[in-house]
Each structure stands twice: as C-alpha cells, then as structure tokens.
Residue, then its C-alpha position, 0 to 999 in steps of 0.5 A: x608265810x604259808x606254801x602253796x601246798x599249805x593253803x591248798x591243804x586248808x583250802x580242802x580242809x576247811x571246805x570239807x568242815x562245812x561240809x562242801x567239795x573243791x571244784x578242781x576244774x574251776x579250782x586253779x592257782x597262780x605263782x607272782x615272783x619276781x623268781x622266775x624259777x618259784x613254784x616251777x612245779x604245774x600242778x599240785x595234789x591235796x586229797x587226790x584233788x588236783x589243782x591246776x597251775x595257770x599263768x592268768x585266770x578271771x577272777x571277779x570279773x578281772x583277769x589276773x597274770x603272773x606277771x602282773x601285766x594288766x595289758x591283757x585286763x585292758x584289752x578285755x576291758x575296752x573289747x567289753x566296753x566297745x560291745x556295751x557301745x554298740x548295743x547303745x550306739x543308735x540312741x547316742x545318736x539319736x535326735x530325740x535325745x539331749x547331750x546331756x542325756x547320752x553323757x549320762x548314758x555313756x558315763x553310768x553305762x559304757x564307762x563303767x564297764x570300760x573301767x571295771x577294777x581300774x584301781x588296780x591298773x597300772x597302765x602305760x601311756x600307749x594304753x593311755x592312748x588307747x582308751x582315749x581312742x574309744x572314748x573319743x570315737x564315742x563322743x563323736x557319735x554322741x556331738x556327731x559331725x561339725x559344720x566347717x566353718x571354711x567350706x560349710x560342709x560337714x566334717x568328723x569332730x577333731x580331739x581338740x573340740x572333743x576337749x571344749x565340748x565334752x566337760x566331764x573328765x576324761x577316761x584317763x582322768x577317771x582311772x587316776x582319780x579311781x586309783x588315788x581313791x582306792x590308794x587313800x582307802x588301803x593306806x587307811x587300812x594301816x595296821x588294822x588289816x591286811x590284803x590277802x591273796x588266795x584260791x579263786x574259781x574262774x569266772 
C-alpha cells in the first residue's frame, strides 16, 4: 500500500508529465484510521510543493472527514436544501398550481439537493428525524392548512396527514433506497475494480 508521501510523489510526478502544476493551495490531503496516532504529521512537502494536512474538506460537492462523520455532510446538505426551499416556497404555495405539480417540483428540485451523495451516508436516527422535519415543513407549505373538523377553523396540517396525503416516499425512504442501490452496484463491481481514494482540490 502506497504511503501518503508516495502518492504525493506521483501525484507531481504525473502532473509535470503533461505538463501541468499542483495547486498547493487547493491541494490538501486527509488521513482516515482507525489509529488515532497515523499520519500525525500536518503537512508533507514533494518538489517544494507543500500539501496541507486538513481533517475535513469539499470534495465533489460533499464534505468529507476523518472521522468519517457525515453529521457535518448532512448539516451542509439540509442548509442547502432549506435555501432551495426558499427561493421556491411562494410557487409551493401558490393556487395557481396543482398538488401535484409542486410534489413534482419539490422531488426534481428541492429534494434533490437535500439528498446529494446520500449513497455514502451513513446516518442515525436523530438525523433521520431531522430530515423529516423539513421535509414535512415542506409538504405543509405545499397541502397548506386544514379545516378542523371540531371548530371549523383552519389549523397547520399534523405529520399523520402529512402521511395520507403525501404518497410519494419519504425523504428517508429516498436515502435507504439510493444506498441499497449504490450497495447493489459496488458488490457488481466484484473483482473487476476497486475504489480508490486519493488527492482532490477543494471545491
């Protein structure tokens, strides 16, 4: 298995070969181990090019940690989808539309950026929780309030009808379906490939 300095090494190596130059300021690198002691070093230098020892960075659009916590990823992810929700939350309530319409818009769109890389997520049930929070806060802008049936006024939806009016699967069905799927596809792979890790720019 290849050292951090090792692939540093060939990293600038294979850069310089066609003919390019590592970024060291958007270069960084990332030790996950179980040994709390590995790599204990904060930075290694290749060429005079110094890499920069980080314990998370943005990778692709995903934040990644060494300690392989994605508490931080889901935080990131629900503050982008609560901003997504915003800039559509007048036409999710707008009587010009159908139901189904803004369904459609909230699973192409908001949906979608709430659950960007969830197939590497490996999340608790608190977080759980939390998705379904602003999932659910969506839907009540989408259905709006309901007539009480008792005192005739109107009153904000409650999870249960949530449940009988939204038929599509939840946020949390979503993720588990999305990382079944991408489990499916990596034991496909079987011995024909393997994952590899390596340096990545920050996004």
């Amino acid at each position: 298995m290849h050292t951090v300095n090792e692939n540093a090494e060939a990293l600038v190596v294979a850069s310089k070969e066609i003919g390019l130059e590592v970024n060291s300021d958007k270069t960084k690198y990332m030790v996950m181990s179980r040994d709390q002691n590995a790599g204990r070093s904060h930075s290694i230098k290749i060429d005079n090019i110094s890499f920069e020892r980080v314990e998370e960075f943005k990778y692709l659009g995903t934040i990644l940690t060494d300690q392989n916590s994605i508490q931080e990823e889901i935080k990131s992810r629900m503050k982008s989808g609560n901003v997504c929700y915003h800039s559509v939350q007048n036409i999710l309530s707008s009587s010009l539309l159908s139901k189904n319409i803004k369904i459609k818009i909230y699973r192409t769109i908001i949906l979608t950026v709430d659950s960007y890389g969830c197939e590497t997520w490996s999340h608790t049930l608190r977080e759980e929780s939390m998705l379904r929070v602003f999932e659910n806060r969506v839907l009540r802008r989408i259905f709006g309030p309901k007539k009480d049936e008792v005192t005739g006024e109107l009153r904000k939806l409650h999870n249960d009808d949530l449940n009988d009016l939204y038929s599509s699967p939840n946020i949390v069905r979503v993720i588990k379906s999305r990382r079944m799927r991408w489990a499916e596809h990596v034991e496909r792979i079987g011995g024909r490939g393997e994952a590899h890790t390596g340096f990545g720019g920050e996004t």
